[in-house]
C-alpha positions as CSV (number, residue, x, y, z in Angstrom):
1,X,96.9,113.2,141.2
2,X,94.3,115.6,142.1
3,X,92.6,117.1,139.2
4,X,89.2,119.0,138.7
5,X,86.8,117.0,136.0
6,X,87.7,119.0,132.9
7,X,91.3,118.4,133.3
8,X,90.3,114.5,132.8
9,X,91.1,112.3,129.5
10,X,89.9,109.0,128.2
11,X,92.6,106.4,129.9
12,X,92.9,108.2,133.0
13,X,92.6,105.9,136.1
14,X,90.9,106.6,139.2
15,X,92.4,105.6,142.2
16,X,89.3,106.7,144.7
17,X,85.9,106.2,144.3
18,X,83.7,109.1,142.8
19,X,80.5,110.2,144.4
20,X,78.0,113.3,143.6
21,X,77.1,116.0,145.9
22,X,73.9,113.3,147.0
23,X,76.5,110.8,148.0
24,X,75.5,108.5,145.2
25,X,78.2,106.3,143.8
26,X,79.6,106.8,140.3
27,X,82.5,105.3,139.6
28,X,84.9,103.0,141.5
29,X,88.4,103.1,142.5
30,X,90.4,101.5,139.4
31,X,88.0,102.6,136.6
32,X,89.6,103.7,133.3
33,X,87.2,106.3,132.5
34,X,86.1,106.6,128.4
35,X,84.2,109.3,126.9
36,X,81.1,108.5,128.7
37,X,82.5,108.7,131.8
38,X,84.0,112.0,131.5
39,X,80.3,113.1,130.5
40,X,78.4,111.8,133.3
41,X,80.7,113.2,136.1
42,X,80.2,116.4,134.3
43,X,76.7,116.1,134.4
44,X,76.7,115.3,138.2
45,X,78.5,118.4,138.1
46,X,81.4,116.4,139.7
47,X,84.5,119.1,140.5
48,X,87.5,116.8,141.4
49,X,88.9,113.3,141.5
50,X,91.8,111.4,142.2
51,X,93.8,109.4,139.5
52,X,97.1,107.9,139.1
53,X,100.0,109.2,137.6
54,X,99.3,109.5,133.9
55,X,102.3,107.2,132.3
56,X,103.9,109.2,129.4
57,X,105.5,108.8,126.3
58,X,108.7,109.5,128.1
59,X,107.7,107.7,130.7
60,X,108.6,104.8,128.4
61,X,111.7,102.6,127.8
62,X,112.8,103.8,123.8
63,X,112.4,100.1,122.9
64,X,108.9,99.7,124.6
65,X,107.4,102.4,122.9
66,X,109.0,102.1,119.3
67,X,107.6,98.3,119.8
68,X,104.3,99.7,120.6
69,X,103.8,102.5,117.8
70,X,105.3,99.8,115.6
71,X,103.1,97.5,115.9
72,X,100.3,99.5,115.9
73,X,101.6,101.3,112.2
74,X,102.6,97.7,111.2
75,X,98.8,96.7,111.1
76,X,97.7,99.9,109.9
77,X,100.0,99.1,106.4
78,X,99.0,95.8,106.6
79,X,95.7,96.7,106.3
80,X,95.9,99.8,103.7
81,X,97.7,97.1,101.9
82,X,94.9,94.1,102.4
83,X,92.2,96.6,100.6
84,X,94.6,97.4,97.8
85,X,94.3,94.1,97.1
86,X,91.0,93.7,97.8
87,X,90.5,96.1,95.2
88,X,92.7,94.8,92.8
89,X,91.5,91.4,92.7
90,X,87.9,92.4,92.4
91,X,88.3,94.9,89.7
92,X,90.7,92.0,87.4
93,X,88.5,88.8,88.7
94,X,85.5,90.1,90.3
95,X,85.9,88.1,93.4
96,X,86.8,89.7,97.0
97,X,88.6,86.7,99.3
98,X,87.0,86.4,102.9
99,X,90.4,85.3,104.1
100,X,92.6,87.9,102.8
101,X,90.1,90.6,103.9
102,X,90.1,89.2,107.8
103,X,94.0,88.2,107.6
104,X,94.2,92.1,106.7
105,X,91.3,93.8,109.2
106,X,91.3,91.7,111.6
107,X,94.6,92.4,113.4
108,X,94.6,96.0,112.8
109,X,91.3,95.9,115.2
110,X,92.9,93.6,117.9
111,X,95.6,96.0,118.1
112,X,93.4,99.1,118.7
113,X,91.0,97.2,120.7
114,X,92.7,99.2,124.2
115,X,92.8,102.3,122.5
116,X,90.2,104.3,123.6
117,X,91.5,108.0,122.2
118,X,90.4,107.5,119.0
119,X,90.9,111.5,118.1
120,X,94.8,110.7,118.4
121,X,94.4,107.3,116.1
122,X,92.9,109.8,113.1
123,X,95.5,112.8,113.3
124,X,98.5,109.9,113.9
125,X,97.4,106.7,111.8
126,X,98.0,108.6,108.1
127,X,99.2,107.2,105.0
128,X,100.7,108.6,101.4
129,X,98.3,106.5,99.6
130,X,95.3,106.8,97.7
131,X,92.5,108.4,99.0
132,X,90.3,105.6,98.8
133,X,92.6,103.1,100.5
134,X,92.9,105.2,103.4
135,X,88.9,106.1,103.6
136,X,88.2,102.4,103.5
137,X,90.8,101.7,106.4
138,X,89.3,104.4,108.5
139,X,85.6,104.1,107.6
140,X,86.2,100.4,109.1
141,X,87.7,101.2,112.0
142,X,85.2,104.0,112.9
143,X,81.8,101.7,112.3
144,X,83.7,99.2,114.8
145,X,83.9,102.1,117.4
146,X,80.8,102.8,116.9
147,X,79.2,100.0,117.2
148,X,81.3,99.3,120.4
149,X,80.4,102.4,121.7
150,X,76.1,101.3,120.7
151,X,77.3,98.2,123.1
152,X,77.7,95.6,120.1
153,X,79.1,92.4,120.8
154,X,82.6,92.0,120.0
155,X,81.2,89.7,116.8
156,X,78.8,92.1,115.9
157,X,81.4,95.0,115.9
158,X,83.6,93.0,113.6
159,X,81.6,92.6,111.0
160,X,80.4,95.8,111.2
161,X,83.6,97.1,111.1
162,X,84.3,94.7,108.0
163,X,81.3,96.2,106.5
164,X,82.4,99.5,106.5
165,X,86.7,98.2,104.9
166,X,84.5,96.7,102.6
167,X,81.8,99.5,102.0
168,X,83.6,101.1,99.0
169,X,85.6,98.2,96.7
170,X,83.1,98.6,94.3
171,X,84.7,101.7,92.7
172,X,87.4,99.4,91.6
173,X,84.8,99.1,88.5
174,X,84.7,103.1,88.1
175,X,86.9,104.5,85.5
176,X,89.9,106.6,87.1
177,X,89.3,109.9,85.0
178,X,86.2,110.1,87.2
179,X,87.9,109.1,90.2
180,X,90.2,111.5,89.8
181,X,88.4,114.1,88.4
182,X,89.5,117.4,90.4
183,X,86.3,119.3,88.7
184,X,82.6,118.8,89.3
185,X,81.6,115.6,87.5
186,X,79.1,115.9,84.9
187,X,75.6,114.5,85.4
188,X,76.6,111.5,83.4
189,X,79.9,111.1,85.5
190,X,78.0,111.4,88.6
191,X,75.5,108.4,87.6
192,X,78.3,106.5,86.7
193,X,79.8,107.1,90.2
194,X,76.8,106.4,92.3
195,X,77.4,103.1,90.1
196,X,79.9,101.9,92.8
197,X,77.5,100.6,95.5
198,X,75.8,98.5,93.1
199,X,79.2,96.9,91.8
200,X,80.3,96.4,95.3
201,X,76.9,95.0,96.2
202,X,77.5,92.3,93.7
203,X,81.1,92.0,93.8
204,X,80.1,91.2,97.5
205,X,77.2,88.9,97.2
206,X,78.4,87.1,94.4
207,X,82.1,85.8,96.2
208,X,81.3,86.0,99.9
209,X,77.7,85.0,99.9
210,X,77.1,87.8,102.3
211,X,74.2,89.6,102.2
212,X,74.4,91.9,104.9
213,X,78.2,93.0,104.1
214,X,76.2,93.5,100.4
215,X,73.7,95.6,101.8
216,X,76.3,97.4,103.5
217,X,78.1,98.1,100.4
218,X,75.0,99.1,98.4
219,X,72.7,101.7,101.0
220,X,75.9,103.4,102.3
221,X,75.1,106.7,100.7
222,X,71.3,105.8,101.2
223,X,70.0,108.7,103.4
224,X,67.0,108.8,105.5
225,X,65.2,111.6,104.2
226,X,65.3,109.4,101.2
227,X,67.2,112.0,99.1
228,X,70.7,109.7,99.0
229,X,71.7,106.9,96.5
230,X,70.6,104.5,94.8
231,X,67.3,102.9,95.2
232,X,66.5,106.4,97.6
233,X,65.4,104.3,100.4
234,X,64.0,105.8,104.0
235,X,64.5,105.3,107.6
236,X,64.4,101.8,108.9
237,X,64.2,100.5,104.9
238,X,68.0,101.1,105.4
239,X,70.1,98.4,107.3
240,X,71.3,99.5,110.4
241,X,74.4,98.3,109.8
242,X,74.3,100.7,106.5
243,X,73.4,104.0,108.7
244,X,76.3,103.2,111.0
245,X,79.1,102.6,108.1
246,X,77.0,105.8,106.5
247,X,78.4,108.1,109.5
248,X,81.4,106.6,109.6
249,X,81.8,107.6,105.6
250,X,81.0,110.8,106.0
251,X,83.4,111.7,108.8
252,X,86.3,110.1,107.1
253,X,86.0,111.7,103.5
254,X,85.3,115.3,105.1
255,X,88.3,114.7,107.5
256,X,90.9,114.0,104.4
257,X,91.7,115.2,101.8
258,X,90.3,114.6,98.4
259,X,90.6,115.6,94.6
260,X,88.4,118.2,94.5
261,X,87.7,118.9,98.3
262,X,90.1,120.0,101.1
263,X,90.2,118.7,104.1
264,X,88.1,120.2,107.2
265,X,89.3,119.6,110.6
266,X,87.9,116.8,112.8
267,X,85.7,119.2,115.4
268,X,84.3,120.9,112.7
269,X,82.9,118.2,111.0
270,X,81.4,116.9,113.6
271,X,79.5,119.7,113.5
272,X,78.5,119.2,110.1
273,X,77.5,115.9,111.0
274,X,75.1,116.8,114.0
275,X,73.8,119.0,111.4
276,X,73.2,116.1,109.2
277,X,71.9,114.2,111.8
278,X,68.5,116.5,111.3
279,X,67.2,114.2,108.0
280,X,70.4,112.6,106.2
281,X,72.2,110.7,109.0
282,X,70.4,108.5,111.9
283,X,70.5,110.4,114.6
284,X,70.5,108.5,117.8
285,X,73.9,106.9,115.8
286,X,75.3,110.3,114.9
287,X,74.8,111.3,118.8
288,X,76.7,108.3,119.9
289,X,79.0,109.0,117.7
290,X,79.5,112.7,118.5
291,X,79.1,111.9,122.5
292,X,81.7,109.4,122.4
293,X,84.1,111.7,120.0
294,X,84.0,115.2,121.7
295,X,85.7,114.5,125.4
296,X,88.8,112.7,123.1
297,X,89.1,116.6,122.2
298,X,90.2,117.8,125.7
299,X,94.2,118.3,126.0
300,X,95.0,118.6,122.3
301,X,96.6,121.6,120.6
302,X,95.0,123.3,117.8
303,X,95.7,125.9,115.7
304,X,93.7,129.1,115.1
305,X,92.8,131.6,112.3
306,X,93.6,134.0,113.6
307,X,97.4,132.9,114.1
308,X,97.0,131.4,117.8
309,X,97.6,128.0,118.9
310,X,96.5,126.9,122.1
311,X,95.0,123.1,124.0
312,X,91.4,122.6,124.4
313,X,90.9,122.4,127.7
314,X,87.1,122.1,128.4
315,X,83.5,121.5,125.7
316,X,81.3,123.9,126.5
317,X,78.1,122.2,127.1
318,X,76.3,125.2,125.2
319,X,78.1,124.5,121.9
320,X,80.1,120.9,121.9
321,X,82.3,122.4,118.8
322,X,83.8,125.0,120.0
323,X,85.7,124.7,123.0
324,X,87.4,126.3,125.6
325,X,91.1,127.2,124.7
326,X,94.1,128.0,127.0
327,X,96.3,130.1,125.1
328,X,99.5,130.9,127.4
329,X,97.8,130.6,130.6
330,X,95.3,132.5,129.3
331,X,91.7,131.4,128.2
332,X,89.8,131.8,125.0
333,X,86.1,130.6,124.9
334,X,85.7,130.4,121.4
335,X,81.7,130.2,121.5
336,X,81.9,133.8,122.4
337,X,83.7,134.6,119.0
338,X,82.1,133.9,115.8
339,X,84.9,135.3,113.9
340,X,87.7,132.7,115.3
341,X,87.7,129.2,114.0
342,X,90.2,125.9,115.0
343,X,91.4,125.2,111.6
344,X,94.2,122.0,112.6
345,X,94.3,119.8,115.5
346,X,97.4,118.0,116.9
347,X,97.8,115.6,119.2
């Protein structure tokens, strides 16, 4: 197939090699292009390139693909599961079991480790269960993407990835009127809240003799303005392993939703965290983050305010979040109207 740049998606193959108007060599023939990828030949302003035939669902035998989406939903309860009793166990005995949380975690990574589209695993990996099972499912997967996408090791990733399942258990101490408050918590609620990092930071350190998955547990809503929670630490006095699992959090809870919160759709809060990214969030973590994110936005369908429902088709390198949409043949660039916003995404 013969297709200009913008028309690429993470998983396409090339089948020739790619070259800028300079002659100088970019990709080869047989490169899976990611997110990076897609970026770079757009920044060689790049126009065309060759790559197989994209394989379908319905490209699929029934029984290969059931097997596959299985599998991969298999792992996904498996692990929504795991942290429930993760969760359970340290709120009754105090004590989090490094085997049960691997046996759970661990296989739900391995099976997304060749999935690259990680926009797709958000809108279709969804569960009925309580907010906070979810969050800590997600928040686990997304600080191991990001720290693949930093060029961690695949050890590294994993326990930064088991950082962030881990980052929340300690609200397993917080009463579940406060939980599940749907109003503004009192001042008194809200200390008792912020409470959670320091029960997970012992629940942690006390039963896995961890100190970095601790650390994890107890600067995730540390900020590095120094305005987050709860010793109000700055900068590099935060783990680094505690600003990654910090993004990570933050995408995740604005992406679902919550008690007293709706949920936002996934290009808008990406916004909100490049926003962030000026004094709360680390910023060269919350660009690779957003760099890796935003081409995994090309080819899906989103839904309008105004009524309309089109595909994204192309960022526009002006203004990342808020793309180019083809409407019926038609094309809407949405950065030229301030009035229109995407408010759903589908794959």
């Amino acid at each position: 197939m013969h297709i200009h740049v913008l028309q690429l998606i993470v998983g396409d193959r090339l089948i020739s090699d790619s070259y800028n108007t300079k002659g100088l060599h970019l990709l080869s023939a047989g490169t899976v292009v990611d997110a990076s990828d897609i970026m770079m030949l757009n920044r060689h302003n790049v126009e065309y390139v060759d790559i197989a035939q994209r394989v379908t669902e319905t490209d699929l035998e029934p029984a290969e693909l059931s097997q596959a989406k299985l599998a991969q939903l298999t792992c996904f309860h498996d692990c929504i599961s795991g942290i429930k009793d993760i969760f359970l166990t340290a709120e009754t005995e105090g004590i989090l079991s490094n085997q049960k949380i691997e046996s759970a975690f661990n296989p739900l990574i391995k099976s997304l480790e060749e999935e690259n589209d990680v926009v797709s695993l958000l809108i279709s990996l969804t569960s009925q269960d309580d907010y906070t099972y979810l969050h800590s499912v997600q928040v686990g997967m997304l600080s191991y993407y990001i720290a693949k996408w930093m060029d961690k090791s695949e050890k590294e990733a994993l326990i930064i990835g088991k950082a962030g399942y881990l980052h929340d258990v300690g609200k397993c101490k917080i009463p579940l009127e406060i939980m599940n408050k749907p109003d503004k918590l009192t001042n008194d609620e809200f200390s008792d809240m912020q409470r959670h990092t320091i029960y997970g930071y012992e629940i942690i350190k006390n039963s896995l003799k961890d100190n970095t998955l601790a650390l994890v547990a107890l600067e995730h809503h540390e900020r590095m303005d120094g305005t987050g929670y709860p010793l109000r630490k700055k900068n590099t006095e935060i783990h680094s392993y505690s600003r990654i699992v910090a993004v990570a959090d933050v995408y995740s809870a604005m992406i679902n939703d919550r008690v007293y919160q709706k949920k936002r759709d996934l290009l808008f809060v990406l916004k909100e965290l490049h926003r962030m990214s000026f004094g709360q969030l680390d910023p060269k973590i919350t660009q690779v983050f957003i760099r890796n994110m935003i081409p995994n936005f090309i080819g899906k369908k989103v839904s309008l305010s105004d009524g309309r429902v089109g595909t994204i088709v192309m960022t526009n390198p002006s203004d990342f979040f808020r793309p180019l949409i083809n409407i019926d043949h038609e094309f809407l660039d949405l950065s030229q109207l301030n009035g229109v916003e995407i408010t759903a995404i589908a794959v």
